[in-house]
C-alpha positions as CSV (number, residue, x, y, z in Angstrom):
1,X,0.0,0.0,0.0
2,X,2.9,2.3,0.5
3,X,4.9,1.9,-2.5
4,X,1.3,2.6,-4.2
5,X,0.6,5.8,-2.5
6,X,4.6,6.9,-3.1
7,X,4.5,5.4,-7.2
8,X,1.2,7.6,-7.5
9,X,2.5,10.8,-5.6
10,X,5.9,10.8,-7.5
11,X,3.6,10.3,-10.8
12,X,1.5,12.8,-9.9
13,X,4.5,15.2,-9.4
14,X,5.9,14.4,-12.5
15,X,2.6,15.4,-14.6
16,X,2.0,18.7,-12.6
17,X,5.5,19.8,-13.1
18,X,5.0,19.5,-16.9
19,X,7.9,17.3,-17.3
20,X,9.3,16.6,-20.7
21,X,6.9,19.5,-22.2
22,X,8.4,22.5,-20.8
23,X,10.9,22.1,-24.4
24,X,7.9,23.0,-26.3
25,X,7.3,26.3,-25.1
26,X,10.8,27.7,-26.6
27,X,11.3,29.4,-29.4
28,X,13.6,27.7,-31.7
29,X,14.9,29.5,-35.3
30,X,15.1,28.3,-38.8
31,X,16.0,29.2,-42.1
32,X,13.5,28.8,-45.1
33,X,15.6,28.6,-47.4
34,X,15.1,25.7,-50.3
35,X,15.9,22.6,-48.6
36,X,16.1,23.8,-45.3
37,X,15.1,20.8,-42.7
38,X,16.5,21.5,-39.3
39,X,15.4,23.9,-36.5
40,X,18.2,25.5,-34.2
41,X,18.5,26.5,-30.4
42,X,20.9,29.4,-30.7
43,X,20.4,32.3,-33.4
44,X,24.0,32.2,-34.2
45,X,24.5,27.9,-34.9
46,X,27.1,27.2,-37.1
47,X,24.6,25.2,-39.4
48,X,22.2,28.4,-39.8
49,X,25.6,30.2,-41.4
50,X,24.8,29.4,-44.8
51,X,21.3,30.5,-45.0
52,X,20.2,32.1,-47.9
53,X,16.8,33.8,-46.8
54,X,16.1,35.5,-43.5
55,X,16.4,33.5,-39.9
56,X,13.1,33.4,-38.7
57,X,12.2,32.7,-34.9
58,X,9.6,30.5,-34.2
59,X,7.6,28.1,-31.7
60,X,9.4,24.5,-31.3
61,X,5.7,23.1,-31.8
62,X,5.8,24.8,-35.0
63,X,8.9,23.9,-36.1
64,X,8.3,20.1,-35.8
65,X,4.8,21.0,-37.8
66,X,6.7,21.8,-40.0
67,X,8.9,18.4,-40.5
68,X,11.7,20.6,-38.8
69,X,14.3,18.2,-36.8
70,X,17.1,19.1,-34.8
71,X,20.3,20.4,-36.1
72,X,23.5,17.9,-36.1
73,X,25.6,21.3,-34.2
74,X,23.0,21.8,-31.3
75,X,24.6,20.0,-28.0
């Protein structure tokens, strides 16, 4: 009965915290450039220096809408 009641409470915690969905709420940039596929972290990622059109900052929710994946520079 005790393992029960602590499995539930440390469940419970983990849901109310928002755990593994706070990520979504940043803002993430990509480049629209023709064949762009990768959304970046940081404004100034190496693999955003050969964009051709403007950087544009957007949602991580969007980005992954969009077919966006994360960049092979980001840590």
């Amino acid at each position: 009965m005790k393992i029960t009641r602590l499995f539930l409470t440390i469940v419970l915690f983990v849901v109310l915290s928002g755990f593994g969905n706070t990520v979504d709420a940043d803002d993430v940039y990509i480049c629209k450039g023709k064949g762009s596929k990768r959304y970046h972290y940081k404004k100034d990622c190496r693999g955003l220096s050969r964009c051709s059109t403007k950087i544009y900052e957007v949602s991580l929710s969007k980005a992954k809408e969009m077919g966006r994946t994360l960049c092979g520079w980001e840590d």
